[in-house]
C-alpha positions as CSV (number, residue, x, y, z in Angstrom):
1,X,-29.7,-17.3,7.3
2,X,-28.9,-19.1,10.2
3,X,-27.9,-23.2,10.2
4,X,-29.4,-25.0,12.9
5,X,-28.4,-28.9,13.9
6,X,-30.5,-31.3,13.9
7,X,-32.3,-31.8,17.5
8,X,-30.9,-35.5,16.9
9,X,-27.5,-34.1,16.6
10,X,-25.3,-34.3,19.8
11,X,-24.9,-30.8,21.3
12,X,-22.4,-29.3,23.8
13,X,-23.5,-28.5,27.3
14,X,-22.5,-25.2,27.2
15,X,-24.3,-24.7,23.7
16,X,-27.4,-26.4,25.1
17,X,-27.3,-24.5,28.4
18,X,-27.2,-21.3,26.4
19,X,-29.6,-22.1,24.2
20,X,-32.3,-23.3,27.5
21,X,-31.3,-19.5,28.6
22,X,-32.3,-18.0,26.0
23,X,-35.6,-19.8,25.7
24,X,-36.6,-18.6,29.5
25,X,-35.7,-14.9,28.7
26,X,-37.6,-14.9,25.7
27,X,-40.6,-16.8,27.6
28,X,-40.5,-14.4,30.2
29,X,-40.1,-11.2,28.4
30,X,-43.0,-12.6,25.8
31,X,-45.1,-13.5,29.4
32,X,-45.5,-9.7,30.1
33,X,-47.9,-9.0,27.0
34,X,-51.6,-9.8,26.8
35,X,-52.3,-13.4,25.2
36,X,-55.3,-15.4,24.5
37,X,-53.8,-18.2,25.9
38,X,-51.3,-19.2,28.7
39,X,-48.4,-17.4,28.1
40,X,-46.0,-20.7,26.9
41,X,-43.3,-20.8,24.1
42,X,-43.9,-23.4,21.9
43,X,-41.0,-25.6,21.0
44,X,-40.6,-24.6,17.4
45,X,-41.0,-20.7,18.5
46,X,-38.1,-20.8,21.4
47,X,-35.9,-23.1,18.9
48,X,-36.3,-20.0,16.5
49,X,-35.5,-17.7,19.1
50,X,-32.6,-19.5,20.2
51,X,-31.0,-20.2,16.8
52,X,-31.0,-16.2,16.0
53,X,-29.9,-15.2,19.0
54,X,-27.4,-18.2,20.4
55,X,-24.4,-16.7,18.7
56,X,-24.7,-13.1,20.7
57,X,-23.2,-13.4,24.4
58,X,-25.7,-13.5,27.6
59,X,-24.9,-9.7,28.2
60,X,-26.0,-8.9,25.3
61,X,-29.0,-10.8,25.0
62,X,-30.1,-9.6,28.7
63,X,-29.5,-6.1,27.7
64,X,-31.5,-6.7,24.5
65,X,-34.5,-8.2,26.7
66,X,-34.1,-5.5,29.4
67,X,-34.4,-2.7,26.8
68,X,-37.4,-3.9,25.4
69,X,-39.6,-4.6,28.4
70,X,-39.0,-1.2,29.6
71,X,-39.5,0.7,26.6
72,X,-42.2,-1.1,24.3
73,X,-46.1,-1.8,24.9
74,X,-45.8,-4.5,22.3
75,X,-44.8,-8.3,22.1
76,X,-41.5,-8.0,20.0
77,X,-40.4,-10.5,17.4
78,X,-36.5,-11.9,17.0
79,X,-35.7,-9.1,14.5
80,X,-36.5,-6.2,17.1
81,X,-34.1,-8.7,19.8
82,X,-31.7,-8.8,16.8
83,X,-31.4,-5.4,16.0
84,X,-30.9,-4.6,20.0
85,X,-28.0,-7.0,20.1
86,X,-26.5,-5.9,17.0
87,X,-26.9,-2.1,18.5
88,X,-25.1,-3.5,22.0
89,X,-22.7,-5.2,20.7
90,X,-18.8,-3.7,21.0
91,X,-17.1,-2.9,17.4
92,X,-14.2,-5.5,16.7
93,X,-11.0,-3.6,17.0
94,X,-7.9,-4.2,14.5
95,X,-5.1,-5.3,16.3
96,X,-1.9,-5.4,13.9
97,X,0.1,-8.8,13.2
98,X,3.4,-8.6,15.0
99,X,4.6,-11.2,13.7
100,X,4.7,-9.7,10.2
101,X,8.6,-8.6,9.1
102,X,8.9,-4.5,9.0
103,X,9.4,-3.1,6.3
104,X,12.0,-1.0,5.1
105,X,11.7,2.0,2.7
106,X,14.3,2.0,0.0
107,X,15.5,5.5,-0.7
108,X,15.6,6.8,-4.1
109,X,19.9,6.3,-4.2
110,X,19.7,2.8,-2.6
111,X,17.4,2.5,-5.3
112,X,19.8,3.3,-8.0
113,X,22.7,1.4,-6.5
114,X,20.4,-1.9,-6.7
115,X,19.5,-1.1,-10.4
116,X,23.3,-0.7,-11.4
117,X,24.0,-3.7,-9.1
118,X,21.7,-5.5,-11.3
119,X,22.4,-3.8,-14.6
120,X,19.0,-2.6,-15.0
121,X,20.6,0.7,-15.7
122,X,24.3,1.8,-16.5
123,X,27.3,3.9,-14.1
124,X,25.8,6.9,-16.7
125,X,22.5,6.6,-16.4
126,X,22.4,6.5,-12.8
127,X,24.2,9.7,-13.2
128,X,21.5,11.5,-15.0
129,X,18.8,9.9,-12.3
130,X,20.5,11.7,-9.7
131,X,21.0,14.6,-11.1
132,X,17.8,14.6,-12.3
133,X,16.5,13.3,-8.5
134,X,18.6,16.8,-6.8
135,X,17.2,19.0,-9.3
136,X,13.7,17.9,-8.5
137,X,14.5,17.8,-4.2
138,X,15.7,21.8,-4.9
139,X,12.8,22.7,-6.9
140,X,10.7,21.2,-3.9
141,X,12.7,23.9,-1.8
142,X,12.7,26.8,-4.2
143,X,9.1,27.1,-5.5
144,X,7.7,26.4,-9.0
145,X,9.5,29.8,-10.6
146,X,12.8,28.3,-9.6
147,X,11.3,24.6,-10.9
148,X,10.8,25.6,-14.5
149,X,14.2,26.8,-14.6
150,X,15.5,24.3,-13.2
151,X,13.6,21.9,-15.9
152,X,15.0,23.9,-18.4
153,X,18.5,23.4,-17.4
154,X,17.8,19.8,-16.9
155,X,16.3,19.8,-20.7
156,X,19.5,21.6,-22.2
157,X,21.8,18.7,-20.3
158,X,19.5,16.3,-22.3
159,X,18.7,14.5,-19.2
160,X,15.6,12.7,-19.3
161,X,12.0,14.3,-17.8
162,X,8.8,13.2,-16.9
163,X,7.5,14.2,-20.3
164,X,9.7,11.4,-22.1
């Protein structure tokens, strides 16, 4: 749903200019199918048109119009101009922020050092975590056989696993 000012309302030049363009390219394409009457757009009709398609760029729209008077035999209405602009317009592109800080990945004994730093953990604990860590790094390098023995040996150490 589209908001349109009020015709009262003070308008920029540009805005209005575009919006006068729009009118005449909708008049003209409209002019080129049969009509009981003098082919004319009636105020209310090229306000319509103008507040759906004002917000597409002149390229577009004269693309859209262009398109449509070369491949239809019928009068279109502003959803068939619509759809055409929609169609010709480029998809937005993601550009990243630079400004944002980079990120830096902790590795796994950083990690550790920070928890005893803090005492979320203890010299002995930390121990077991990286024992634990290098049994896990060689299984990755061994295979599963070698993993489950590996786990074993980890279980007869009483380290903790993944399964406490």
């Amino acid at each position: 749903m589209t908001i349109s000012t009020p015709s009262s309302a003070v308008q920029p030049a540009s805005r209005t200019a575009h919006r006068v363009w729009i009118a005449g390219g909708i008049s003209t394409l409209l002019g080129f199918y049969y009509q009981d009457t003098a082919p004319r757009l009636s105020e209310a009709a090229g306000k319509a048109w103008a507040d759906d398609l004002e917000h597409f760029p002149r390229e577009v729209i004269a693309a859209a119009l262009d398109h449509w008077r070369r491949t239809e035999t019928y009068r279109p209405t502003p959803a068939h101009i619509i759809r055409l602009c929609q169609q010709a317009m480029p998809r937005p592109t993601v550009v990243p922020i630079s400004d944002e800080p980079q990120r830096v990945r902790v590795t796994a004994e950083r990690g550790l050092e920070m928890m005893e730093e803090v005492g979320l953990i203890s010299a002995g604990e930390a121990e077991l975590w990286r024992a634990r860590h290098e049994a896990y790094r060689e299984s990755l390098s061994l295979g599963v056989a070698a993993a489950a023995l590996l786990q074993r040996t980890a279980e007869a150490r009483r380290m903790p696993t993944a399964r406490e």
